[in-house]
Short mmCIF file of the C-alpha atoms (twelve columns), coordinates in Angstrom:
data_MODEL
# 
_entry.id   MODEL 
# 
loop_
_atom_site.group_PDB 
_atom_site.id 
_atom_site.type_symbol 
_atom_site.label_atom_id 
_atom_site.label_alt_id 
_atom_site.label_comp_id 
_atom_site.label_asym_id 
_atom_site.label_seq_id 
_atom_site.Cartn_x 
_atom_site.Cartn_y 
_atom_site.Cartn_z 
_atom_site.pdbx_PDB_model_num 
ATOM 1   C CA . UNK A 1   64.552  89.230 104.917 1 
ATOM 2   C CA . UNK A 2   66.567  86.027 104.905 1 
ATOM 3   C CA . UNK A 3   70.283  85.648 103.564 1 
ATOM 4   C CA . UNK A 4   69.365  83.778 100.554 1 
ATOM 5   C CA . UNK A 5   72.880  81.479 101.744 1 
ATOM 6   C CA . UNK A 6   70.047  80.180 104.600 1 
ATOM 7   C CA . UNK A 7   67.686  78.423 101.706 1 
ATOM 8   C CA . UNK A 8   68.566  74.773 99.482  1 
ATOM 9   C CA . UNK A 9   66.120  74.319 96.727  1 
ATOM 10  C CA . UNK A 10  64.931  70.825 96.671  1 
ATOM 11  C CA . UNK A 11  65.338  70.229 93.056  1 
ATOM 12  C CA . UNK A 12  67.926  67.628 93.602  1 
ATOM 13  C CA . UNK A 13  65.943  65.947 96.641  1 
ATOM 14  C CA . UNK A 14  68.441  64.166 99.373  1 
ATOM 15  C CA . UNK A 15  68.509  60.257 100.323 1 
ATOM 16  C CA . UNK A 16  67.271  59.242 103.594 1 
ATOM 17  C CA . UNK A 17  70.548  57.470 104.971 1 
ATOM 18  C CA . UNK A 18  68.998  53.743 106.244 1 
ATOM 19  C CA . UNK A 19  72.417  52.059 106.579 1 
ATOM 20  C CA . UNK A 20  73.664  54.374 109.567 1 
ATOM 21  C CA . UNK A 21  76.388  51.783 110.893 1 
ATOM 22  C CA . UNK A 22  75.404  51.124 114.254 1 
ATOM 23  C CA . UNK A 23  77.528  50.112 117.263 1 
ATOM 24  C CA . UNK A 24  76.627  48.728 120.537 1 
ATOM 25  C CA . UNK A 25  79.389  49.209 123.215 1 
ATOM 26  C CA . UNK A 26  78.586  46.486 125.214 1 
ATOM 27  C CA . UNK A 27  79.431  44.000 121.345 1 
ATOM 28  C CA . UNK A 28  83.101  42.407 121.923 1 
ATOM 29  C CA . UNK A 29  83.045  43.988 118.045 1 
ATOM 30  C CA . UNK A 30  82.275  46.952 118.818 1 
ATOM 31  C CA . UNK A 31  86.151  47.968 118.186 1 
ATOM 32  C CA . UNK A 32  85.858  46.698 115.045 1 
ATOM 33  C CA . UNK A 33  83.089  48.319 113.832 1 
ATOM 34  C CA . UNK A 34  83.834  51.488 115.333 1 
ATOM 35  C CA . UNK A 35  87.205  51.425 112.712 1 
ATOM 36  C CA . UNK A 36  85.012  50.069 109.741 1 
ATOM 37  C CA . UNK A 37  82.509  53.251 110.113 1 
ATOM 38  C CA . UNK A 38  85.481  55.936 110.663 1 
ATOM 39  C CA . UNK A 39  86.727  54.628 107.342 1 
ATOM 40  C CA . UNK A 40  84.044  54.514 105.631 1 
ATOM 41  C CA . UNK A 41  81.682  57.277 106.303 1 
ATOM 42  C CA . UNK A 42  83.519  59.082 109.795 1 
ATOM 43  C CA . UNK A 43  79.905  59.053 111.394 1 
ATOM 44  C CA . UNK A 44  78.210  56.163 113.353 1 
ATOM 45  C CA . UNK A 45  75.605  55.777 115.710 1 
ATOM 46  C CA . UNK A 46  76.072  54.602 119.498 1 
ATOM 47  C CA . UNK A 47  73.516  51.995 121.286 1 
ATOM 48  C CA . UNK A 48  73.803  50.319 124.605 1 
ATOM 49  C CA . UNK A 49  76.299  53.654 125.656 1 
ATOM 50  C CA . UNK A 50  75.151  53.729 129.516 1 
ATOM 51  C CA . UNK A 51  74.366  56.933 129.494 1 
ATOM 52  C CA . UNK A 52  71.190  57.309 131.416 1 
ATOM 53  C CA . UNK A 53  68.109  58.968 129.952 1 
ATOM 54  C CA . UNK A 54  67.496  61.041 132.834 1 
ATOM 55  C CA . UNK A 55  70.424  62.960 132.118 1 
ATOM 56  C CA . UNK A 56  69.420  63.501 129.049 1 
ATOM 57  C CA . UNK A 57  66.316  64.690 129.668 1 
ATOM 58  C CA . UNK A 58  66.974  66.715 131.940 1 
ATOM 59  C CA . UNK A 59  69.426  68.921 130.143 1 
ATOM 60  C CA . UNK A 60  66.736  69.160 127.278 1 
ATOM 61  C CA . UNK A 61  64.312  70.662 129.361 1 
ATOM 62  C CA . UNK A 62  66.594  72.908 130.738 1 
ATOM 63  C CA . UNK A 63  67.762  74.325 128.018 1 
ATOM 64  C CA . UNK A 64  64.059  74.595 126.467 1 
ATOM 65  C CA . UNK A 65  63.447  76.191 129.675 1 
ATOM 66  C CA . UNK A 66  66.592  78.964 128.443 1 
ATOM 67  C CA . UNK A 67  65.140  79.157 125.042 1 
ATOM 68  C CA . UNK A 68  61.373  79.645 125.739 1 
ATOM 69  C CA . UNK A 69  62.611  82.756 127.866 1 
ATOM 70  C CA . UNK A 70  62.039  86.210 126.612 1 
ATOM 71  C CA . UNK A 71  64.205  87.480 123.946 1 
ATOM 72  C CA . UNK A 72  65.807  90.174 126.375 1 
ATOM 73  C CA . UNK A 73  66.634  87.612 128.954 1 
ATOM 74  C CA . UNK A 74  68.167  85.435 127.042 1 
ATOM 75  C CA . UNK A 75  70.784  88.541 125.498 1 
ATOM 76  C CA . UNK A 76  71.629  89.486 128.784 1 
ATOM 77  C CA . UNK A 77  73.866  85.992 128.841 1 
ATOM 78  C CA . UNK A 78  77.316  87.214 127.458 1 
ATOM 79  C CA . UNK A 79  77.208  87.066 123.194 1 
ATOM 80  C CA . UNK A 80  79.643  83.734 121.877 1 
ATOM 81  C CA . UNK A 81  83.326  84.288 122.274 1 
ATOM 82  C CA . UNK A 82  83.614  81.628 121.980 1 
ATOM 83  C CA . UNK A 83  80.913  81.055 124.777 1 
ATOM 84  C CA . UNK A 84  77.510  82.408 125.313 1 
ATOM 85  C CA . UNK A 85  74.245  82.520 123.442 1 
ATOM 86  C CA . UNK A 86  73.795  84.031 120.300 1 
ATOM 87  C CA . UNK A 87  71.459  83.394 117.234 1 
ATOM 88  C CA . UNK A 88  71.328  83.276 113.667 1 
ATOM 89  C CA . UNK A 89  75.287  84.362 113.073 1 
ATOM 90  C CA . UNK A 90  77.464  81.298 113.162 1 
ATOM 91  C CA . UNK A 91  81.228  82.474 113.511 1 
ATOM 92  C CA . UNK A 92  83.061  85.808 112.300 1 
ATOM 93  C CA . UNK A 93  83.040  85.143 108.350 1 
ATOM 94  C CA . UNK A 94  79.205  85.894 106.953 1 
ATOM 95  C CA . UNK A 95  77.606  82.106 107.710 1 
ATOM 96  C CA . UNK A 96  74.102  82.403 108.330 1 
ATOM 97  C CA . UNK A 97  71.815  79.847 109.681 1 
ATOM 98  C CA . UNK A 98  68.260  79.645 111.053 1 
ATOM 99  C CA . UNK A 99  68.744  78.365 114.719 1 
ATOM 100 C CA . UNK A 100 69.824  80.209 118.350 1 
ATOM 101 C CA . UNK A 101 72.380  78.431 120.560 1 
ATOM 102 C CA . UNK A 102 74.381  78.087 123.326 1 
ATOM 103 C CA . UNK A 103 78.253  77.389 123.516 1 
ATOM 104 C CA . UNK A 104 79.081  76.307 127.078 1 
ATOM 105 C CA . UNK A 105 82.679  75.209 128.272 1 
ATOM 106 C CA . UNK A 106 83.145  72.102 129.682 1 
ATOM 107 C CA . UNK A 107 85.623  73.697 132.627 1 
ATOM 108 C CA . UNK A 108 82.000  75.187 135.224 1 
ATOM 109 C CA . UNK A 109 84.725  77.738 136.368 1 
ATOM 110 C CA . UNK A 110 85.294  79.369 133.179 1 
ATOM 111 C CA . UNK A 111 84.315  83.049 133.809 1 
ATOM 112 C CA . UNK A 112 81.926  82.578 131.077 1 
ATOM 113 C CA . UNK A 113 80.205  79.535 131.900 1 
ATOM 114 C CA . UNK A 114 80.459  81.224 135.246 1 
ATOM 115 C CA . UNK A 115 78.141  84.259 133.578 1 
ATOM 116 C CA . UNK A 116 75.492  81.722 132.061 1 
ATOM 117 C CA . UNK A 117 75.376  80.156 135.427 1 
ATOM 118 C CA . UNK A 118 74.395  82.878 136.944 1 
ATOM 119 C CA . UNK A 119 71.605  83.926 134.888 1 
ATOM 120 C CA . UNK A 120 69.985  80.800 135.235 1 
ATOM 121 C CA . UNK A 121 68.481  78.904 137.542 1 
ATOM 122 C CA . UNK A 122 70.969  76.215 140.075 1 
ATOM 123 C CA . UNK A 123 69.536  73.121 138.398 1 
ATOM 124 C CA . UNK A 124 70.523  74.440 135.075 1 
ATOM 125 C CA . UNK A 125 74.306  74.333 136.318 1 
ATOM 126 C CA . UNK A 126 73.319  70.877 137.644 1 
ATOM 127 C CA . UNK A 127 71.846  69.366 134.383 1 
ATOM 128 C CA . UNK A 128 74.997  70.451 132.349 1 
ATOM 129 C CA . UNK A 129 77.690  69.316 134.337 1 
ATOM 130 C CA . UNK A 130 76.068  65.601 135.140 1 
ATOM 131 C CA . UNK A 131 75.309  65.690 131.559 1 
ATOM 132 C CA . UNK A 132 79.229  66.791 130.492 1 
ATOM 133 C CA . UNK A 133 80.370  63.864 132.896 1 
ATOM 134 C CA . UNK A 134 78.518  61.385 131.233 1 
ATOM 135 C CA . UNK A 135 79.022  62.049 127.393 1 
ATOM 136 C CA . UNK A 136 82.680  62.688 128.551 1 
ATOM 137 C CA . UNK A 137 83.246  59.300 129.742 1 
ATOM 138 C CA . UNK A 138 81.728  58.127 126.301 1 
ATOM 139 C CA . UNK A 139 83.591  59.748 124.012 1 
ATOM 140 C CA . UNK A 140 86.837  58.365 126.274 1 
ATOM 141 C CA . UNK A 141 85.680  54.976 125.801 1 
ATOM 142 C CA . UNK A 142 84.875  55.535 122.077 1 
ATOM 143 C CA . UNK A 143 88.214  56.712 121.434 1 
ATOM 144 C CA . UNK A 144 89.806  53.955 123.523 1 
ATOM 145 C CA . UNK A 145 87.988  51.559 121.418 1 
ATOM 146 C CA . UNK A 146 89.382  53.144 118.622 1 
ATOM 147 C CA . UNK A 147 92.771  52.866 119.173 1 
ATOM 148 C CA . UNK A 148 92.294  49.222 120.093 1 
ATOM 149 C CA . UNK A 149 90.852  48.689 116.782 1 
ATOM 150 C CA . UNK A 150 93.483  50.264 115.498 1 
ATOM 151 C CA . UNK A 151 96.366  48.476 116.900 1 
ATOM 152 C CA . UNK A 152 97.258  51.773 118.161 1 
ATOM 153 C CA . UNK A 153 99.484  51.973 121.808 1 
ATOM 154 C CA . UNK A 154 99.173  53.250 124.477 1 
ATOM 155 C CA . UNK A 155 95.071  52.406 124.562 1 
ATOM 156 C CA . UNK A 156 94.636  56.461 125.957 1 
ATOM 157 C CA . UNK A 157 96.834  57.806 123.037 1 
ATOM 158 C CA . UNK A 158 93.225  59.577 122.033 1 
ATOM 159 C CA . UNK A 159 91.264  60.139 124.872 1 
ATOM 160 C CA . UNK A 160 94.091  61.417 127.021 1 
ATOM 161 C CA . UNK A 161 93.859  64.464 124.976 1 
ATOM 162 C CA . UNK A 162 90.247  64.942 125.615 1 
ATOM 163 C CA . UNK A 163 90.456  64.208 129.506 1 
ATOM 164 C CA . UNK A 164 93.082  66.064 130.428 1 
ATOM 165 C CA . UNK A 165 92.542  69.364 132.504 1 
ATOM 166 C CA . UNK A 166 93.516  71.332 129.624 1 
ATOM 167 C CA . UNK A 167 91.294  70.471 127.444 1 
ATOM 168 C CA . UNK A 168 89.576  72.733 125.006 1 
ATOM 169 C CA . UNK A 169 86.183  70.785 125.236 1 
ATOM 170 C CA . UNK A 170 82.800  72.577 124.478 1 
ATOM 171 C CA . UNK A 171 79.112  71.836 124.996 1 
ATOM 172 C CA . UNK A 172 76.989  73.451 121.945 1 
ATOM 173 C CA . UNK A 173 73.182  73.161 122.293 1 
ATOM 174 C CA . UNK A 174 71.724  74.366 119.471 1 
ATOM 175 C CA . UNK A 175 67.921  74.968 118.325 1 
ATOM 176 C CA . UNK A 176 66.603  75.319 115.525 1 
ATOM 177 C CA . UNK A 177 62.993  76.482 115.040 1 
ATOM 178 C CA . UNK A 178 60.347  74.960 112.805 1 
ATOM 179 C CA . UNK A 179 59.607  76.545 109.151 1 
ATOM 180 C CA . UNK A 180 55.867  77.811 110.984 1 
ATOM 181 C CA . UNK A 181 57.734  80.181 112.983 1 
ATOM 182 C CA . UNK A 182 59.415  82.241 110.127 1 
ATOM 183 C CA . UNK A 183 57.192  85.134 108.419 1 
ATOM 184 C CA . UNK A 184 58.623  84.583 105.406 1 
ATOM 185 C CA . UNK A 185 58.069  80.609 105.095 1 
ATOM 186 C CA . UNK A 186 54.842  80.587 103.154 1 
ATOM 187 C CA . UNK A 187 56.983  82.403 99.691  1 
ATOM 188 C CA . UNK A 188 59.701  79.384 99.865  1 
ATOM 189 C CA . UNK A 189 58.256  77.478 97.566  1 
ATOM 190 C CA . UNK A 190 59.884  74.158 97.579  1 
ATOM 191 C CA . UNK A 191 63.314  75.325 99.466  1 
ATOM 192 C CA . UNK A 192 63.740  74.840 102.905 1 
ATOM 193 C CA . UNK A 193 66.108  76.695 105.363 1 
ATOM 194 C CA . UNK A 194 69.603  75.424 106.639 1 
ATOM 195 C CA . UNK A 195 69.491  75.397 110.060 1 
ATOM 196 C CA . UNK A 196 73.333  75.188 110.017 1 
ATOM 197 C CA . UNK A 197 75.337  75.067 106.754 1 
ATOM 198 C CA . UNK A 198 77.718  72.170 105.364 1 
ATOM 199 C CA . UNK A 199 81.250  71.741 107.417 1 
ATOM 200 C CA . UNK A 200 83.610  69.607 109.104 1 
ATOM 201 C CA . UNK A 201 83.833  69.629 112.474 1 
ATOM 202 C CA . UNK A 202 87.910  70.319 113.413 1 
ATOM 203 C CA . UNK A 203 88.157  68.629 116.863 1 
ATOM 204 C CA . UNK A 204 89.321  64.797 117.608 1 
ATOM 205 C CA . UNK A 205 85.648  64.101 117.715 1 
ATOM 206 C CA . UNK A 206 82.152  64.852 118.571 1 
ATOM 207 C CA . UNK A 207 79.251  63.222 120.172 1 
ATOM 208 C CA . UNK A 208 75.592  64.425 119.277 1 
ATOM 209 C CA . UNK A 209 72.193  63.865 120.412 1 
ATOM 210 C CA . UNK A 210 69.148  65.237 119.108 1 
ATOM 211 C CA . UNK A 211 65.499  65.332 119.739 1 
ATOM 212 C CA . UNK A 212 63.117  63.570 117.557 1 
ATOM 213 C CA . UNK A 213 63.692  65.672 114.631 1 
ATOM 214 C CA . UNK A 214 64.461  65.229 111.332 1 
ATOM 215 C CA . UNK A 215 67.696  67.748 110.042 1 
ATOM 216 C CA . UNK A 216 71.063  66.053 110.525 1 
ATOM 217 C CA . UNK A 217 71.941  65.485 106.629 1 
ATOM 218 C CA . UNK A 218 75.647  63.847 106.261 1 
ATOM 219 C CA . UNK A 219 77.414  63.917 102.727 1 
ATOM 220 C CA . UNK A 220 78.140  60.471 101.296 1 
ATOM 221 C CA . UNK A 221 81.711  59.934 99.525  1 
ATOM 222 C CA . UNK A 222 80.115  60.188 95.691  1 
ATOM 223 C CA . UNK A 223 78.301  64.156 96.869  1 
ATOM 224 C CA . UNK A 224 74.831  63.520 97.711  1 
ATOM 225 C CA . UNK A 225 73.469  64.520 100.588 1 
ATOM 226 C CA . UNK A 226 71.427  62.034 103.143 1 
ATOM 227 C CA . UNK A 227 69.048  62.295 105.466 1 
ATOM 228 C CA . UNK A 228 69.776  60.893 108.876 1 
ATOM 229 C CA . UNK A 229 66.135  58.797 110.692 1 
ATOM 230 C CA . UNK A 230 66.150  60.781 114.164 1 
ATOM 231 C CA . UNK A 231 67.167  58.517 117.263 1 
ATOM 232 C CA . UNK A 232 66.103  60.177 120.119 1 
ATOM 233 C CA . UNK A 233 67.608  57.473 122.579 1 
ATOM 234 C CA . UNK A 234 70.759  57.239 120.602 1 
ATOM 235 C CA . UNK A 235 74.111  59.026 120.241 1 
ATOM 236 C CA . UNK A 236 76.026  59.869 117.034 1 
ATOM 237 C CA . UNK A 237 79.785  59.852 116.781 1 
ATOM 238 C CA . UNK A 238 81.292  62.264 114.055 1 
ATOM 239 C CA . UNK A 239 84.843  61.832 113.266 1 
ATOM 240 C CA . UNK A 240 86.997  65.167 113.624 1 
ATOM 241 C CA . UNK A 241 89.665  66.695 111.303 1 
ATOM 242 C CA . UNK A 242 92.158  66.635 113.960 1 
ATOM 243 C CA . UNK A 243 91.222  62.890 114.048 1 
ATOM 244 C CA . UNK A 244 91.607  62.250 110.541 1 
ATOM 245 C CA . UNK A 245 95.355  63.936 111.099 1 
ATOM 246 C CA . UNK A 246 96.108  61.927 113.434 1 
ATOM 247 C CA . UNK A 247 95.216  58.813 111.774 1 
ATOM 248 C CA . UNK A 248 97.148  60.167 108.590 1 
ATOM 249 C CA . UNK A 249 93.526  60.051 106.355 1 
ATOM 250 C CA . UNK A 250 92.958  56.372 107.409 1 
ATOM 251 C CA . UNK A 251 89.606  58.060 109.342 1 
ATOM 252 C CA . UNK A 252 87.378  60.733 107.192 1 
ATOM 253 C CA . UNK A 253 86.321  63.854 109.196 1 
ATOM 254 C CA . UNK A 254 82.548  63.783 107.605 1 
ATOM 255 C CA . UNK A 255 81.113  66.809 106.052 1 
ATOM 256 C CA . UNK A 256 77.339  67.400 107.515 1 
ATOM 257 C CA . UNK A 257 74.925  70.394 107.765 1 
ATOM 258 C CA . UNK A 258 71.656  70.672 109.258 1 
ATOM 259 C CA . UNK A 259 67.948  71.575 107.247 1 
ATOM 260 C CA . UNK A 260 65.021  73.210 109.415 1 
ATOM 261 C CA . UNK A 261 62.440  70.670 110.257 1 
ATOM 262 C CA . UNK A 262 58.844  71.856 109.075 1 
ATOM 263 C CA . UNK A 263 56.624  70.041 111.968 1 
ATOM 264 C CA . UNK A 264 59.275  69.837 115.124 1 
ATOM 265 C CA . UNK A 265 61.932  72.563 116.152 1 
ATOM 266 C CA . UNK A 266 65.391  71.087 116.249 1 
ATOM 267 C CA . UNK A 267 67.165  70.727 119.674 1 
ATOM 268 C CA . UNK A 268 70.672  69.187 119.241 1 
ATOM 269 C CA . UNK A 269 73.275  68.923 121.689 1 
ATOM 270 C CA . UNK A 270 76.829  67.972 120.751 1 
ATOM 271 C CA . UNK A 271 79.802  67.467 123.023 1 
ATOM 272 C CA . UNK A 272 83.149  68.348 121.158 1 
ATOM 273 C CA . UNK A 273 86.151  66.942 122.261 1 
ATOM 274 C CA . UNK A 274 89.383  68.659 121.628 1 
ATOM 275 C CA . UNK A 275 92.652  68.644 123.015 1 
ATOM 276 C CA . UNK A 276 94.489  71.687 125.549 1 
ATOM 277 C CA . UNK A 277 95.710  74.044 122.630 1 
ATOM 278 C CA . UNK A 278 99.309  73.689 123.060 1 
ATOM 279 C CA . UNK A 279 99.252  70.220 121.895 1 
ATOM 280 C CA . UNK A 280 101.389 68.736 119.057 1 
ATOM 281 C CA . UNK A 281 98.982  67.210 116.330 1 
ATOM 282 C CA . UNK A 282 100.052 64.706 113.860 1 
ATOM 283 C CA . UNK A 283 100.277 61.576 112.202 1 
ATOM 284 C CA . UNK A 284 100.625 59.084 114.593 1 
ATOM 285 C CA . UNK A 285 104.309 57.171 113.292 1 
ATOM 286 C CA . UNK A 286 102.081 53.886 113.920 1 
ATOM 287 C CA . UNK A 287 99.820  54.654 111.612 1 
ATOM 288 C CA . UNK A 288 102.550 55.765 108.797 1 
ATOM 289 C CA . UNK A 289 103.568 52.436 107.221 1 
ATOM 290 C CA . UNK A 290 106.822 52.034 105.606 1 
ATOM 291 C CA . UNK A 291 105.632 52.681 102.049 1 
ATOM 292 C CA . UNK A 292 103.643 55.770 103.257 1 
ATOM 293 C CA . UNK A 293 104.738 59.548 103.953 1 
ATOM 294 C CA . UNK A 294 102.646 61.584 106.640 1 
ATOM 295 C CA . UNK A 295 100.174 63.493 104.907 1 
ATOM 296 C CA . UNK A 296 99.832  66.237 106.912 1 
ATOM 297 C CA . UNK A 297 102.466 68.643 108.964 1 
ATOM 298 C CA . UNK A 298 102.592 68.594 112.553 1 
ATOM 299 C CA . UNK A 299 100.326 71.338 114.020 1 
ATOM 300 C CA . UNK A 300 98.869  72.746 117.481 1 
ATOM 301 C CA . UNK A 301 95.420  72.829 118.359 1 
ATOM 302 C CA . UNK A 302 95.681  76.707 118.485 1 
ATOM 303 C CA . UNK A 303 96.823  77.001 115.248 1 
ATOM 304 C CA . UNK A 304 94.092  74.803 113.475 1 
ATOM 305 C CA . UNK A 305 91.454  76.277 115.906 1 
ATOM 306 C CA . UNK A 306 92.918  79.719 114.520 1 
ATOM 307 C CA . UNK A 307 92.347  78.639 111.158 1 
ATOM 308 C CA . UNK A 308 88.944  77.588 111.451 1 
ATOM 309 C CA . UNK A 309 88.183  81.335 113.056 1 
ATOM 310 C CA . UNK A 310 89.511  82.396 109.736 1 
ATOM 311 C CA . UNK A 311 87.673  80.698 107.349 1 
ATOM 312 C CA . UNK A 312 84.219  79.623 106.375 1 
ATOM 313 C CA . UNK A 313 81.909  76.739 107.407 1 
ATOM 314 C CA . UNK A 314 82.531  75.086 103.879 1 
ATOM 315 C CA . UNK A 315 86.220  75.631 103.923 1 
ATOM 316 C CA . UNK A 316 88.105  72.798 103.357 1 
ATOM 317 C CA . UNK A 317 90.333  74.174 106.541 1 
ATOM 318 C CA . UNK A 318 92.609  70.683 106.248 1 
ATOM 319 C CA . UNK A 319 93.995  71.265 102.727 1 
ATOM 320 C CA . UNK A 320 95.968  74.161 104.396 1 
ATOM 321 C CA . UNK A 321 98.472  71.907 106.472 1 
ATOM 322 C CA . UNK A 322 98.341  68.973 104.246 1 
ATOM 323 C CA . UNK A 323 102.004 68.009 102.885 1 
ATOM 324 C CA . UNK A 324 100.884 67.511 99.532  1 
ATOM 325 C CA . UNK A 325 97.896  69.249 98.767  1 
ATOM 326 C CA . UNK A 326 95.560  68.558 96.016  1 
ATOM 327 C CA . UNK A 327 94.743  70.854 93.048  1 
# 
């Protein structure tokens, strides 16, 4: 039977989101833009990124490949922790969603990605890391262009973190399968199933792609939830809490979940970039004008990382290392 936390009732339909702000790198204002979106919403969509297709592509159909495998093949790779496969259980705290994945580290000598490696075909190894070079060197520019915008020096005071050799970076593919494939879908009458329920996402940033799939649902500043139009060829930035730290609030970390499609199943893939886990997060004194205090204590990557172990998807894990809390 399914967790009823896995179904939304579509009582209170969502929006479909048609003013996605959209930024082409190759604009001279694309710095500009970048800031206005982070402000407004934290989420944005990325054109012209020079990332080619093939790479894309090619990482989709090997992971489909992974899926599509037998279910006993696929458990052999070692269970999330945090890298692996697993299904259905999202973290250590009772979320539920309706969608398998894999969490891959960025570093192809981890012992773990080592283990997935192995099980899988040489081309699969091959796919991921040309695929991890690419949407690396686009979220560096993204967060270069930030800090432009933002007045911000040095230009790498945001991408450093995510390029150094200690960085806690992950790949997450995830996939979520189409309402058809669930025995129980014909008795949810007008409800459909979260693929992946509502959160922030705690690193400096992530970069998604998706298939051509409907799903990807962002929350808009007065509560309602809207639907994001698929773009297949396209990338979406999400700002991160640690991102909204260190731009003392001036950036919103956006809160997003994802519904089950009922014609297509789901494949996302999202690079996170975070920063090694020793490192000192907070405000940075730039960004705190005169007549402003920092809003949030200094913390370590560990310690928010820690925090998000602890706590659910829905969580508002920030509040806990804000200076000044809210009621």
């Amino acid at each position: 039977m399914l967790n009823e936390s896995c179904l939304v009732k579509t009582c209170k339909p969502s929006i479909m989101f048609t003013r996605v702000p959209e930024v082409d790198l190759s604009d001279p204002e694309a710095k500009s833009l970048i800031i206005k979106a982070s402000k407004e919403c934290g989420f944005f969509k990325v054109v012209q990124h020079g990332v080619a297709f093939e790479l894309i592509t090619n990482l989709e159909n090997e992971v489909l490949r992974f899926f599509h495998q037998p279910q006993p093949q696929k458990d052999k790779v070692v269970p999330p922790d945090p890298c692996g496969y697993g299904s259905r259980k999202i973290g250590a705290n009772g979320d539920e969603g309706w969608l398998e994945y894999l969490l891959i580290n960025t570093n192809p000598d981890d012992p773990k990605s080592l283990h997935l490696f192995q099980q899988n075909p040489a081309n699969f190894r091959s796919a991921v890391e040309d695929y991890i070079g690419a949407v690396k060197n686009l979220c560096s520019d993204v967060l270069e262009l930030m800090a432009d915008g933002l007045g911000v020096e040095p230009r790498n005071v945001f991408s450093r973190l995510t390029m150094d050799e200690r960085s806690d970076c992950l790949l997450r593919v995830n996939r979520y399968p189409v309402c058809a494939e669930l025995d129980e879908f014909e008795a949810l009458s007008e409800q459909y199933l979260i693929g992946f329920g509502e959160h922030t996402d705690p690193q400096i940033i992530s970069v998604l792609r998706s298939n051509n799939s409907h799903g990807l649902q962002i929350c808009l500043r007065d509560g309602t939830w809207a639907s994001i139009p698929p773009d297949q060829t396209s990338f979406f930035v999400i700002v991160g809490d640690l991102l909204q730290v260190m731009t003392n609030g001036r950036f919103k970390s956006v809160k997003h979940r994802v519904l089950t499609d009922s014609t297509i199943s789901r494949i996302s893939i999202i690079y996170f970039g975070g920063p090694p886990l020793n490192e000192n997060i907070a405000p940075l004194p730039s960004l705190v004008l005169k007549e402003e205090e920092s809003l949030y204590k200094e913390l370590t990557w560990q310690e928010y990382k820690t925090a998000t172990f602890k706590s659910r998807l829905s969580d508002n894990r920030l509040r806990l290392f804000e200076k000044f809390p809210s009621e």
